[in-house]
MARSEGU-712202 format. One record per residue (C-alpha): x, y, z. Coordinates in pm, 1 decimal. Layout:
% residues N
X;Y;Z
...
% end
This chain:
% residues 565
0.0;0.0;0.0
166.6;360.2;-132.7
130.3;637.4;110.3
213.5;982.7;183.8
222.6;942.8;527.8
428.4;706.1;762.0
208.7;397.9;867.6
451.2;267.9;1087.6
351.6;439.6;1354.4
-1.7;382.5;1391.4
60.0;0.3;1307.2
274.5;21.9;1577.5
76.8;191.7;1874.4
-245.4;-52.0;1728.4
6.1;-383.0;1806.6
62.2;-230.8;2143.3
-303.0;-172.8;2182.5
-351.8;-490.3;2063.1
-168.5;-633.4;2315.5
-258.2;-374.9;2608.2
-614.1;-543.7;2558.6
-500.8;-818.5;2750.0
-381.0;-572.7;3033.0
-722.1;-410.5;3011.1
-900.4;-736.2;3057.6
-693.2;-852.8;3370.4
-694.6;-511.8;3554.0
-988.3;-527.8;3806.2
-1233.1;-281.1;3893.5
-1014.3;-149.5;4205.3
-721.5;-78.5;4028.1
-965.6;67.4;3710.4
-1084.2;292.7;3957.7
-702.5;404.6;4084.5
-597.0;479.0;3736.3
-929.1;719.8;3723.1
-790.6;892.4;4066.7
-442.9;896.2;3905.7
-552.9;1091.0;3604.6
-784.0;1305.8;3837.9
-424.6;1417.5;4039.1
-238.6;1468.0;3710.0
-490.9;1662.1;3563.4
-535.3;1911.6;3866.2
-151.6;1972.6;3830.6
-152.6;2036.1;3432.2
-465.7;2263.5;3435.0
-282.8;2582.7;3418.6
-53.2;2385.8;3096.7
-423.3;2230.6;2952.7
-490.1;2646.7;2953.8
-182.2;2735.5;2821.4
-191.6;2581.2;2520.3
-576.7;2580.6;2452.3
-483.7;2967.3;2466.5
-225.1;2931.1;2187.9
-479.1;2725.9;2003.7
-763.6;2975.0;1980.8
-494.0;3299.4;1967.4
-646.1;3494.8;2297.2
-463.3;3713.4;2479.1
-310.2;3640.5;2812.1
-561.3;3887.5;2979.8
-888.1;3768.4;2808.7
-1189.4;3710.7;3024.6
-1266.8;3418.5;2756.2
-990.7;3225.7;2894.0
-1275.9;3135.9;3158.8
-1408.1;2938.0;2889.6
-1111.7;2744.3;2869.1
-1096.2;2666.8;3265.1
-1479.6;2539.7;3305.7
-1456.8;2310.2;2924.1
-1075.5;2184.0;2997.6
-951.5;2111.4;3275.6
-1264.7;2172.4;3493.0
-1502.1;1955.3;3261.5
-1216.4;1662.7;3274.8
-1190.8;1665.2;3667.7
-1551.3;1628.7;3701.4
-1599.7;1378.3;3495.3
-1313.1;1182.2;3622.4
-1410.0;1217.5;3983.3
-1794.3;1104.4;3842.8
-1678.3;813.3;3681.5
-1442.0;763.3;3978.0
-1704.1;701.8;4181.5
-1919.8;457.9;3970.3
-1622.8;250.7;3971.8
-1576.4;244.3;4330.3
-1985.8;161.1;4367.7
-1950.7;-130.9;4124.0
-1615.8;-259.7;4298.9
-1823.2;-287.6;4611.0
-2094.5;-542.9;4431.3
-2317.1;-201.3;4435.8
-2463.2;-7.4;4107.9
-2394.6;295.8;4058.0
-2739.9;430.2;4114.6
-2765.7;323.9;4488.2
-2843.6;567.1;4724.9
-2987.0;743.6;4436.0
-3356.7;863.7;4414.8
-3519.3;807.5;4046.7
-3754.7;1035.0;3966.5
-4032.7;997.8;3656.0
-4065.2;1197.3;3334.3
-4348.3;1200.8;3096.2
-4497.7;911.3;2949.3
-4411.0;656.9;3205.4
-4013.2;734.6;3160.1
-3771.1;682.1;3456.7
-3584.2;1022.6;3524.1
-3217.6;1019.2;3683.0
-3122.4;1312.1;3831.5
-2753.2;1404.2;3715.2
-2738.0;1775.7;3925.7
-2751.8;1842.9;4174.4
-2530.5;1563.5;4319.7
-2401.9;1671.4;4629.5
-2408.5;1964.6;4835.9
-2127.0;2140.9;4639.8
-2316.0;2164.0;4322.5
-2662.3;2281.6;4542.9
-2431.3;2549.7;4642.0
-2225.1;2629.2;4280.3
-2528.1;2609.1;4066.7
-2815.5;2663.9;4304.9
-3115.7;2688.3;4113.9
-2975.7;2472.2;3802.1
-3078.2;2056.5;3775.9
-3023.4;1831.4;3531.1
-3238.8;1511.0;3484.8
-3150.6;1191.9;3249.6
-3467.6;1047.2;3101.6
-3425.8;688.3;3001.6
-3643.4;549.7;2732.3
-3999.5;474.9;2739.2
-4090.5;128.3;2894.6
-3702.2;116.6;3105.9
-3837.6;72.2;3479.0
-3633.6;176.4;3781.8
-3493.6;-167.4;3822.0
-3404.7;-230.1;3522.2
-3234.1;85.1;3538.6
-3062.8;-6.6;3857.6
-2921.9;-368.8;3716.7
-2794.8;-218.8;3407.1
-2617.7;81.5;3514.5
-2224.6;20.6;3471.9
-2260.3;-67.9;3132.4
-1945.2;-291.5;3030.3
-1790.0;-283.3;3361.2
-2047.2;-499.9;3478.7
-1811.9;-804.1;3318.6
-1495.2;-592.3;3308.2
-1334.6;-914.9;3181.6
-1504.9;-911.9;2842.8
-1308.3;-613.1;2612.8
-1441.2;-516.6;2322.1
-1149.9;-478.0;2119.9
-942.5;-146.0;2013.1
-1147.9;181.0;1960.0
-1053.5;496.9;1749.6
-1130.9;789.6;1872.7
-1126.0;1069.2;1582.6
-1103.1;1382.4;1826.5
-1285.6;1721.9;1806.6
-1087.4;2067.2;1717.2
-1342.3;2300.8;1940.3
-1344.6;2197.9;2272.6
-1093.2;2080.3;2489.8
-1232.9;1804.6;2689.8
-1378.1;1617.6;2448.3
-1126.8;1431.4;2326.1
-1028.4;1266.6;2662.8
-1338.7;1242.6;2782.6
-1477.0;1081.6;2478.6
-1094.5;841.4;2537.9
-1242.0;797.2;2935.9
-1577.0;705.2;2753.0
-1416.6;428.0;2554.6
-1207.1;254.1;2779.9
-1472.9;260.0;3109.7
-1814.2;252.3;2890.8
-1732.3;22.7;2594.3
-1458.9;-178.5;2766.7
-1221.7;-64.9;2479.3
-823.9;28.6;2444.4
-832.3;338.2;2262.5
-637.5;482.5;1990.8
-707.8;895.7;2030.2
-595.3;1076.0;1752.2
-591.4;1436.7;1787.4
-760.7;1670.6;1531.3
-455.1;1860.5;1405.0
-610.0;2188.1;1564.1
-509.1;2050.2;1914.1
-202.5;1932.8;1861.9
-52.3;2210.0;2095.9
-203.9;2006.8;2380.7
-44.4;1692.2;2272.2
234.2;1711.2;2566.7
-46.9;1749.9;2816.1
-285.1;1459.3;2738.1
14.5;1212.3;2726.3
114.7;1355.8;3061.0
-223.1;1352.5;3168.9
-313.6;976.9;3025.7
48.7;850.7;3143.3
-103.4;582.0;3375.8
-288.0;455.7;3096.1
-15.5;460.0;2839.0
194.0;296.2;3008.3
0.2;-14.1;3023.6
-81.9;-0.4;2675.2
-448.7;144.8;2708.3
-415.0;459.8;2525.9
-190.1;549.5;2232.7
-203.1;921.5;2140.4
-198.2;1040.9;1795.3
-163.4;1283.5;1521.3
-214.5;1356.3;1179.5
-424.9;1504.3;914.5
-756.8;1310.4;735.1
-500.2;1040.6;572.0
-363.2;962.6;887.6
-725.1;932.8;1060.5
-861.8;738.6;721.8
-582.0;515.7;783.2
-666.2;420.5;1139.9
-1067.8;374.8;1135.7
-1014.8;163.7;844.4
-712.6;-67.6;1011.8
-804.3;-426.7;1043.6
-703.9;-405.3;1454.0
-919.0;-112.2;1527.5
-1265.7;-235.7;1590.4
-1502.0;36.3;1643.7
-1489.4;385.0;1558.2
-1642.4;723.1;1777.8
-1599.6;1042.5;1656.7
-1657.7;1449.4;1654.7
-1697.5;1654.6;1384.4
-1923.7;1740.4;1131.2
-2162.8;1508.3;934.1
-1992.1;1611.8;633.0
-1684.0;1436.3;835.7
-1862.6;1120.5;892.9
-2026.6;1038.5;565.2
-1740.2;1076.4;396.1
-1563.2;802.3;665.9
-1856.5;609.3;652.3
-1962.9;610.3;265.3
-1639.9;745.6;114.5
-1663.4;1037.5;-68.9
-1747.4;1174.5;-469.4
-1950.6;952.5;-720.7
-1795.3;594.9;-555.3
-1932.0;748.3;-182.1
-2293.9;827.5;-353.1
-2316.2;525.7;-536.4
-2202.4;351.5;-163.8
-2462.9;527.1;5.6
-2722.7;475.0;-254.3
-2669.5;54.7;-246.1
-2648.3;60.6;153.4
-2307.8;-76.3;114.4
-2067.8;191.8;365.9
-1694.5;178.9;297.0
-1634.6;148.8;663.6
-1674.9;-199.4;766.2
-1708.8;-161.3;1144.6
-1938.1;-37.3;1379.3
-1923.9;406.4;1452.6
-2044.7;641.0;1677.3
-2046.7;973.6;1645.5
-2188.6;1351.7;1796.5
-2181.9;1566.5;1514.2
-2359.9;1921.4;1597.4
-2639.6;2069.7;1432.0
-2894.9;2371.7;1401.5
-3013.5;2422.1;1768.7
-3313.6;2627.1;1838.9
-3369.4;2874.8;2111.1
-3769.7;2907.4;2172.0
-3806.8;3187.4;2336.3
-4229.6;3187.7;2503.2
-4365.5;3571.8;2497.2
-4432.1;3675.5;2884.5
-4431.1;4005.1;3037.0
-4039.6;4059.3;3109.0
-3928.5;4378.2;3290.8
-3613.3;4552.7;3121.2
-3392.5;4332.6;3299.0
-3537.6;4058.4;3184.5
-3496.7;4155.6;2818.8
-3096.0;4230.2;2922.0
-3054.0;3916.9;3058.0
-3180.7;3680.6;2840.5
-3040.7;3823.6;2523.6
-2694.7;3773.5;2638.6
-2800.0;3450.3;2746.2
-2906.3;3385.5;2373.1
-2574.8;3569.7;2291.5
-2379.0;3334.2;2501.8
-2530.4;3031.3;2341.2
-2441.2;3109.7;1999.8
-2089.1;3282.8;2088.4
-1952.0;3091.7;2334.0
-1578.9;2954.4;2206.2
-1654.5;3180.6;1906.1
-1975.3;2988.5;1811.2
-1697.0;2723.8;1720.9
-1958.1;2476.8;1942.9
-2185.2;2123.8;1818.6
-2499.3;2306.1;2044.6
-2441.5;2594.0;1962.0
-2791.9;2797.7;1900.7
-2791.8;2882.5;1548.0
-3215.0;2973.3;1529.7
-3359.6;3215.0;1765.7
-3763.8;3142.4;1752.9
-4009.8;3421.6;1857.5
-4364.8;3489.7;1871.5
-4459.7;3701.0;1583.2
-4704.4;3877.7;1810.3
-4533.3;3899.7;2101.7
-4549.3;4298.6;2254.3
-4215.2;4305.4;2389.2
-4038.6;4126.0;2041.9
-3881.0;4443.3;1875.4
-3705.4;4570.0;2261.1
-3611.8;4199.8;2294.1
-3413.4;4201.0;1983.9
-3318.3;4525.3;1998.1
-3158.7;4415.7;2333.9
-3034.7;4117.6;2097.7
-2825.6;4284.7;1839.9
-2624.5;4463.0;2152.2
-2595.0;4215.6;2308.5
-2423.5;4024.6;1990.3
-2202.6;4337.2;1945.6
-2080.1;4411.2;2293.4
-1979.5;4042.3;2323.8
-1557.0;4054.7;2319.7
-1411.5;4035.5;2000.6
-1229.1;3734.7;1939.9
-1005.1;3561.8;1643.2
-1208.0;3343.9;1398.0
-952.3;3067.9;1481.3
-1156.4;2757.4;1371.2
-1020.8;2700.6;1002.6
-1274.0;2808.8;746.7
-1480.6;2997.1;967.2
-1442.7;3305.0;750.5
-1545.8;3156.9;387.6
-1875.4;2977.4;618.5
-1947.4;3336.3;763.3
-1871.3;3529.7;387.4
-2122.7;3253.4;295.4
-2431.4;3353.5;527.3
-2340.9;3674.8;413.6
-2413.6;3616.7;34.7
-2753.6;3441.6;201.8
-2868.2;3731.1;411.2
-2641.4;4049.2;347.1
-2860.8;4273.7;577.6
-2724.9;4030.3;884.5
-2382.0;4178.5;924.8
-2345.3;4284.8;1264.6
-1996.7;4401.8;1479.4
-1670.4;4197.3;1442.1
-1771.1;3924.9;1207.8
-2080.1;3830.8;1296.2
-2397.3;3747.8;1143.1
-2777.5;3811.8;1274.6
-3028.9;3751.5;1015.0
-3382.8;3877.4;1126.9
-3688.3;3784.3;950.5
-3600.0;3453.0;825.2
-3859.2;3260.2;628.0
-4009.6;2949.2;839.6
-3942.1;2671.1;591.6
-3667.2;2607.5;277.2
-3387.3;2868.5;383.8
-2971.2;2752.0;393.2
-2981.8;2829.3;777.1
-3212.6;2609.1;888.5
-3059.6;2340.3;733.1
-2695.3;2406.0;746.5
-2441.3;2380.9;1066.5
-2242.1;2738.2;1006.1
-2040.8;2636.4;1287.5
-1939.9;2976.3;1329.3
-2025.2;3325.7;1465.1
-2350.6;3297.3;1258.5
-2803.6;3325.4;1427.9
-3083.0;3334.3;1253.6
-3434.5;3483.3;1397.6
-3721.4;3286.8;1274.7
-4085.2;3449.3;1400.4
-4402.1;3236.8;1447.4
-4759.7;3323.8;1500.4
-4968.4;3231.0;1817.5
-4910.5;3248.9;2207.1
-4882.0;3018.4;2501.0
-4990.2;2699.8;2443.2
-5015.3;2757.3;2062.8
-4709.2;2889.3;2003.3
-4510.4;2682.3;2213.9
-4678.2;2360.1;1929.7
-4588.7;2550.5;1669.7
-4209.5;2622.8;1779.3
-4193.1;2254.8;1885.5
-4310.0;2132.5;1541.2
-4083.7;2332.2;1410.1
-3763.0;2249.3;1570.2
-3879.4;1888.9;1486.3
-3952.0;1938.3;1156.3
-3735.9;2249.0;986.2
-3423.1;2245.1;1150.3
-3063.3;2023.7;1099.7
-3002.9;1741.8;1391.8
-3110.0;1629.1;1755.6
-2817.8;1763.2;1957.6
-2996.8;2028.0;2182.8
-3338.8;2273.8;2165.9
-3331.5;2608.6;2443.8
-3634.3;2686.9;2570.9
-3667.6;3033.8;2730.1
-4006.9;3112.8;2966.3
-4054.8;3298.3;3251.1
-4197.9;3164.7;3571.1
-4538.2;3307.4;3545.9
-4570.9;3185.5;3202.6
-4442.9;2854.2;3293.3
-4687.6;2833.3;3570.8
-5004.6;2915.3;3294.2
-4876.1;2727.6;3078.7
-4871.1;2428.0;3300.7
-4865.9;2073.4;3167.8
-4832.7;2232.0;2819.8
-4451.9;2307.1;2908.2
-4390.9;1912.8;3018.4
-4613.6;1789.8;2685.2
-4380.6;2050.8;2481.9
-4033.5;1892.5;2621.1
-4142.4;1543.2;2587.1
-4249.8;1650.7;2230.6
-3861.8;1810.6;2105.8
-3681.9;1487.6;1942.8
-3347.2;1600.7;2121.9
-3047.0;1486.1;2275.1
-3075.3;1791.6;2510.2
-3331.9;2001.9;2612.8
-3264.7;2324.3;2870.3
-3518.4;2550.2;3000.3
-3421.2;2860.2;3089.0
-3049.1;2768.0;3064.5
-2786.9;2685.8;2784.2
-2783.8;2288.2;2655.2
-2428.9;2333.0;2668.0
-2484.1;2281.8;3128.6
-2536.9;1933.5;2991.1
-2192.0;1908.7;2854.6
-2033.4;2021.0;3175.7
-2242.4;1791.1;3415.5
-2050.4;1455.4;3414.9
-2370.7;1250.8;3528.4
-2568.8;1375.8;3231.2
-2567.4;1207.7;2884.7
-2446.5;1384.3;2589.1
-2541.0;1300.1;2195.8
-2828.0;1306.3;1969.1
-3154.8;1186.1;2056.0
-3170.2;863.5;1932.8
-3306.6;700.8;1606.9
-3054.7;809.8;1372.0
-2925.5;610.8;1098.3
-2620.2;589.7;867.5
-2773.9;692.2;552.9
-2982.9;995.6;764.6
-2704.5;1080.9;1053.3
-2790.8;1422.6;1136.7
-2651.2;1486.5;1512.1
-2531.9;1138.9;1527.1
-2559.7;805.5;1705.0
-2481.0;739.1;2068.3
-2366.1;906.1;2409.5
-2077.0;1035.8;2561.1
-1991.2;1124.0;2963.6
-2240.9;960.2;3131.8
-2093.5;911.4;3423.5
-2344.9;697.4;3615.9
-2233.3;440.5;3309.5
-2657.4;455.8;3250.2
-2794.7;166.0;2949.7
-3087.1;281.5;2789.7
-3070.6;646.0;2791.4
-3291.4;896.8;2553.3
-3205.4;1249.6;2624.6
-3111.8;1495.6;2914.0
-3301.4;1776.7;3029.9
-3192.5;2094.5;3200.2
-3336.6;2364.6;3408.8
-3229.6;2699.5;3494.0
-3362.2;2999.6;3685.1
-3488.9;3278.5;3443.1
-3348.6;3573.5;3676.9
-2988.1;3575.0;3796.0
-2955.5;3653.2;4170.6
-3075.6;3862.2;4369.8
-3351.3;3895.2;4137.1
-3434.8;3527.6;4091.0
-3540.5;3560.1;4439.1
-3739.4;3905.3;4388.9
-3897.5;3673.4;4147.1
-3987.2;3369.7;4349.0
-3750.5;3122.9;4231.0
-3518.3;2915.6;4492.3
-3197.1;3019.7;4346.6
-2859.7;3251.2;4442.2
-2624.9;3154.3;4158.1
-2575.1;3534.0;4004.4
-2503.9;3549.2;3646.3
-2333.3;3247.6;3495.7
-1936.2;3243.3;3462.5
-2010.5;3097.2;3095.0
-2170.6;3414.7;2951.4
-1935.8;3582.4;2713.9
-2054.5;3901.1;2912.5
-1924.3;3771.2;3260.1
-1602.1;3993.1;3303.7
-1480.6;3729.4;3575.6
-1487.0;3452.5;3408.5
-1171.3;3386.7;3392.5
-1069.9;3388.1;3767.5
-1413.0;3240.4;3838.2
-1286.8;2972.9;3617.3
-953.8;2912.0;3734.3
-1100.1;2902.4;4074.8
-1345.0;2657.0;3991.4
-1087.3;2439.0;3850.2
-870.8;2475.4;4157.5
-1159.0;2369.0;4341.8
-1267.2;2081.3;4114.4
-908.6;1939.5;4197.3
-851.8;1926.9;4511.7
-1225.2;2001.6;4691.4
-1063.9;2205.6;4982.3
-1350.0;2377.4;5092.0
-1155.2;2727.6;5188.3
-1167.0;2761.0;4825.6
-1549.6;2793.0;4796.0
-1588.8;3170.0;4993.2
-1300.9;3326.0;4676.1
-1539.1;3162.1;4397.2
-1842.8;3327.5;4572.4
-1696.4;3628.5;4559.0
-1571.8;3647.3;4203.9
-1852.4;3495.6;4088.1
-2094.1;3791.2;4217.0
-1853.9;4064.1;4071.4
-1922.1;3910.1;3706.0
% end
């Protein structure tokens, strides 16, 4: 076989993989556990490194309050889920599952709910006001749910073979955690190779993965697409999971040109093993009219902001369709507050490669969208049969789609909608106040069993889902090769749950002090993740510290600079 590239390598770290399988297979759930802990430690110590570099990658000054970003999806994200998984492991070593001690809830239509957050008094007191429930599918009872949590390290024994993991370019926590997901979930070795983008953090996930590399668990990776073709299709690598675009996978899957087509067409893929994948898509924020004071109007438009312009928009859930009521009084001062809100957010490098040619492209679409440094808000968007509904911009690009009704009505329309207009199942924002939730009533419960999505968050960003190591994370399911959309299976789940169909999210509509004006049970002041937080950064870093070691003098300094953002 000719190549451009050297083979030897991945040949070689796939024999060692081959052979660390065997390791894998003897190592017991105490010492599985240990080598969780170990990574935990390690990772604690490189977080300011893990920063470092991630700050390279995406070109932001040393000073930048988005380096917050960086702390809470790096380093932060990978210590909780660690610790998470940590502790599933040490339940299972003791004959237990992983959901003792834990108290299921229900969902609509006879589902089983888990809850994912709170869990523990430190999250009641870091995101009071903010839960996260996993619904498991319809027809999975509570002791089912029970038995089958640990997934393959109920039989820890029986490995499944070497997995490639084709890592993501956007956030920094994927990659291992989706490597973590592998080895713990699926019982696999893993092969991670790094998307080029991220190769700047290559010294820091070998130094954080050490334990595991040196019993030939994990092999770490680089390369362009010849070097990742070359590995998903080796004859020792036996299941693929990836993050990307679909683009990305059909061409892995089907192959690409006429020969990919005529693949897809037959039902015959190129790739001849089994994939998984999370792979982005259009996400919708429904916004439900209510009467919202000034403040209000403030707030939740650089919430929306923040969802779309977090990490530069450069994010799988990010929201890419803001849906309003048509008829709604307060519509033209919300999105008035909207387009400030979009232009005050900090200016930022377009460091995600071809980010400007997707942007210059919305721009030939809708040329009256152009808003401050780069980005796009195009108003008035036709409901049905327009490119941004049906295209991942994966950039700094929203759309504003307006339907008619209110309450109930509009809330079926918006839901319909998201359903049936938009691109993939990987998360759907809905955005109601509390007295509007309260008339709305069962309407609101109906509406979220309704939205075919991975994730669904009320008043709060899907992206809390991604940071909660207990929650699941991926498309809702149902997806197919030929039809991928947001793709097929879950990631982080750190309860290790079987059976899972989506996570939902809940938030308080008013930040504190006013959440409590309000009547809502919540003191967590504006979120460190919105891009208008100007302590993000330290509240970040402190976070992280925090996340490390759990000394509890650190909680009174995140308090504080979390209330000055």
């Amino acid at each position: 076989m000719s190549t451009s590239f050297d083979t030897a390598g991945i040949d070689a770290a796939l024999a060692d993989l081959t052979q660390g399988e065997k390791t894998w297979a003897a190592t017991d759930l105490r010492r599985r556990r240990e080598l969780l802990d170990e990574l935990h430690a390690i990772t604690a110590r490189e977080a300011q490194a893990w920063v470092d570099a991630a700050r390279v990658i995406k070109k932001l000054d040393a000073d930048s309050p988005l380096l917050g970003e960086e702390w809470m999806s790096g380093p932060m994200t990978m210590l909780a889920g660690a610790k998470a998984l940590s502790e599933s492991l040490s339940a299972l070593e003791q004959g237990r599952s992983p959901l003792d001690g834990v108290a299921l809830g229900s969902a609509p239509g006879g589902r089983v709910s888990v809850p994912a957050l709170p869990h523990g008094i430190y999250d009641k007191l870091l995101l009071s006001g903010f839960s996260a429930d996993v619904w498991l599918r319809p027809g999975v009872d509570a002791g089912t749910a029970r038995r089958k949590a640990g997934l393959a390290q109920l039989d820890p024994a029986a490995t499944n073979g070497v997995g490639a993991v084709l890592g993501a370019g956007n956030i920094m926590s994927i990659a291992p955690l989706d490597t973590l997901y592998e080895l713990y979930a699926n019982n696999r070795v893993v092969a991670l190779k790094l998307n080029p983008i991220t190769d700047p953090l290559l010294p820091v996930f070998q130094t954080i993965f050490a334990p595991f590399i040196a019993l030939g668990l994990v092999r770490i990776l680089t390369g362009g697409a010849a070097e990742g073709g070359y590995l998903v299709n080796h004859p020792q690598v036996a299941h693929v999971h990836m993050t990307g675009g679909a683009p990305t996978h059909d061409a892995i899957v089907w192959g690409t040109g006429e020969e990919g087509a005529q693949r897809r067409a037959a039902g015959t893929p190129a790739l001849d093993k089994p994939i998984t994948s999370e792979l982005g898509g259009v996400a919708p924020v429904i916004v439900v009219p209510g009467e919202w004071s000034a403040a209000d109007l403030k707030f939740q438009a650089e919430h929306v902001a923040t969802m779309r312009l977090h990490n530069g928009g450069y994010n799988c859930v990010a929201a890419q369709t803001v849906v309003l009521a048509a008829d709604w009084p307060l519509k033209q001062q919300f999105l008035t507050e909207l387009r400030a809100a979009v232009d005050a957010a900090p200016a930022r490098t377009a460091y995600y490669p071809g980010s400007d040619n997707r942007v210059a492209g919305a721009l030939e679409s809708y040329p009256d969208g152009a808003r401050a440094n780069g980005r796009v808000l195009a108003e008035n968007l036709p409901a049905t049969g327009t490119a941004l509904l049906r295209t991942e911009y994966f950039s700094p690009v929203l759309g504003v789609v307006e339907l008619p009704g209110t309450g109930t009505e509009f809330l079926g329309n918006a839901v319909d909608f998201a359903n049936d207009e938009l691109m993939g199942t990987l998360g759907a924002n809905v955005i109601a106040d509390p007295a509007t939730i309260k008339a709305l009533g069962g309407a609101l419960d109906t509406a979220i069993e309704n939205l075919r999505y991975g994730t669904v968050a009320i008043n709060s960003w899907t992206g809390l889902a991604f940071l909660t190591p207990r929650a699941s994370w991926g498309a809702y399911p149902g997806h197919t090769l030929d039809d991928i959309q947001s793709g097929v299976g879950v990631v982080h789940n750190a309860f290790l749950l079987d059976d899972v169909e989506r996570t939902v999210v809940r938030g308080p509509f008013r930040p504190a002090p006013r959440s409590i004006l309000g009547g809502e049970f919540a003191t967590t002041p504006k979120p460190p993740w919105f891009v208008s937080n100007k302590t993000g950064t330290g509240t970040g870093r402190k976070l992280t510290e925090f996340y490390g070691d759990g000394k509890i003098r650190r909680l009174p300094g995140i308090f504080v600079s979390a209330l000055r953002g």
